[in-house]
C-alpha positions in Angstrom: 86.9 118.9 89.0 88.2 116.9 86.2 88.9 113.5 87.0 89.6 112.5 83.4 92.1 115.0 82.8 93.4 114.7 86.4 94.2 110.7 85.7 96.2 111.6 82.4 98.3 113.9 84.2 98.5 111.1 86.9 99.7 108.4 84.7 101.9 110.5 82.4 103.7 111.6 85.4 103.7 107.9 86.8 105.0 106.7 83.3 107.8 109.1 83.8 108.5 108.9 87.5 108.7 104.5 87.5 109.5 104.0 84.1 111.6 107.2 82.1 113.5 108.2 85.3 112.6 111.6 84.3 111.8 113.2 88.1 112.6 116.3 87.1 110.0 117.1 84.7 107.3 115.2 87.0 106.3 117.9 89.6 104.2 120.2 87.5 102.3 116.9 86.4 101.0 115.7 89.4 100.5 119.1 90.9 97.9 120.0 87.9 96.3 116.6 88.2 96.0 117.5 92.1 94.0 120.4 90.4 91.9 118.7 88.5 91.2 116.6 91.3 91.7 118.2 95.1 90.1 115.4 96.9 92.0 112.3 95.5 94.2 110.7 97.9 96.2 108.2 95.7 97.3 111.7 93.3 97.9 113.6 96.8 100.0 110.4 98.2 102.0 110.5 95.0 102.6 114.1 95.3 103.7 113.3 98.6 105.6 111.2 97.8 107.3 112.9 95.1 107.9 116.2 97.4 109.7 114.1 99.9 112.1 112.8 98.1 112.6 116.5 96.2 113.2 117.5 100.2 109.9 119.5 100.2 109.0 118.5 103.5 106.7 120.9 104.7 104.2 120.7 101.7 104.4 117.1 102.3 102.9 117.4 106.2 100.1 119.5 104.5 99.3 117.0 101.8 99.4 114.1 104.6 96.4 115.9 106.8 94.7 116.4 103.8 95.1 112.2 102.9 93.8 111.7 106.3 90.8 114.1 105.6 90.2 112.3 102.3 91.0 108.2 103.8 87.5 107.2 102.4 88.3 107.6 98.9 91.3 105.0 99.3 90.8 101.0 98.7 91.6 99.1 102.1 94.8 98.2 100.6 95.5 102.1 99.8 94.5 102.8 103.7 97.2 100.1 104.7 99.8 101.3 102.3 98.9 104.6 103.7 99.6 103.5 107.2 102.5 102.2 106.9 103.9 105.0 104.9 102.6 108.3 107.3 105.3 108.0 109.6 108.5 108.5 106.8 106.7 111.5 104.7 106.3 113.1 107.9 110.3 112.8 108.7 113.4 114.5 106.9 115.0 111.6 104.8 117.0 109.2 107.1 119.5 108.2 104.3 121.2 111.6 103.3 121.4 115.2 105.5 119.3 118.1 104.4 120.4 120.2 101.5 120.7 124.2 102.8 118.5 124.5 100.0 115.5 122.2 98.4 117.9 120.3 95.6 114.9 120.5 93.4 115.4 124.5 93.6 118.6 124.0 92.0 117.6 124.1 88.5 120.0 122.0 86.4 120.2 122.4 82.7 118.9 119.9 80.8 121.5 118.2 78.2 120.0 118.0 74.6 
């Protein structure tokens, strides 16, 4: 475990999640910070979060039991967040209807 390395995956994939726009280069960055560090539940929520919106649903069900296994190593604040949150990363996306296929599988090309 790394936590040093896992946090500067973490924020380099926050800075370009929040603030670039660039989601499509942000997966592999918080999945190797999730290596670094297994038992961190704010990088797993991310993930989470990240996987749901990429319609990876089913990795994101296994990632919530393992928040819940790991709730002590949130802030109170996290925990509420948390809360409030379990319930839509554990249901398909209300707003749109599933792709046949994940549309992060898709594999645009990347203008230069």
């Amino acid at each position: 475990m790394n936590q040093k390395e896992a946090k500067r995956l973490f924020d380099e994939a926050n800075r370009l999640w929040f603030g670039d726009i660039k989601f499509n280069k942000v997966l592999p960055l918080y999945r190797e910070a999730r290596n670094y560090d297994p038992s961190n539940s704010v990088i797993i929520y991310q993930l989470a979060n990240v996987l749901w919106a990429f319609e990876q649903f089913g990795e994101v069900r296994v990632l919530v039991a393992k928040i819940e296994r790991n709730l002590d190593r949130l802030s109170d604040f996290g925990k509420e967040v948390f809360g409030r949150e379990k319930s839509r990363l554990l249901a398909p996306s209300p707003f749109k209807s599933p792709m046949p296929i994940p549309a992060c599988s898709i594999g645009l090309a990347e203008k230069v």
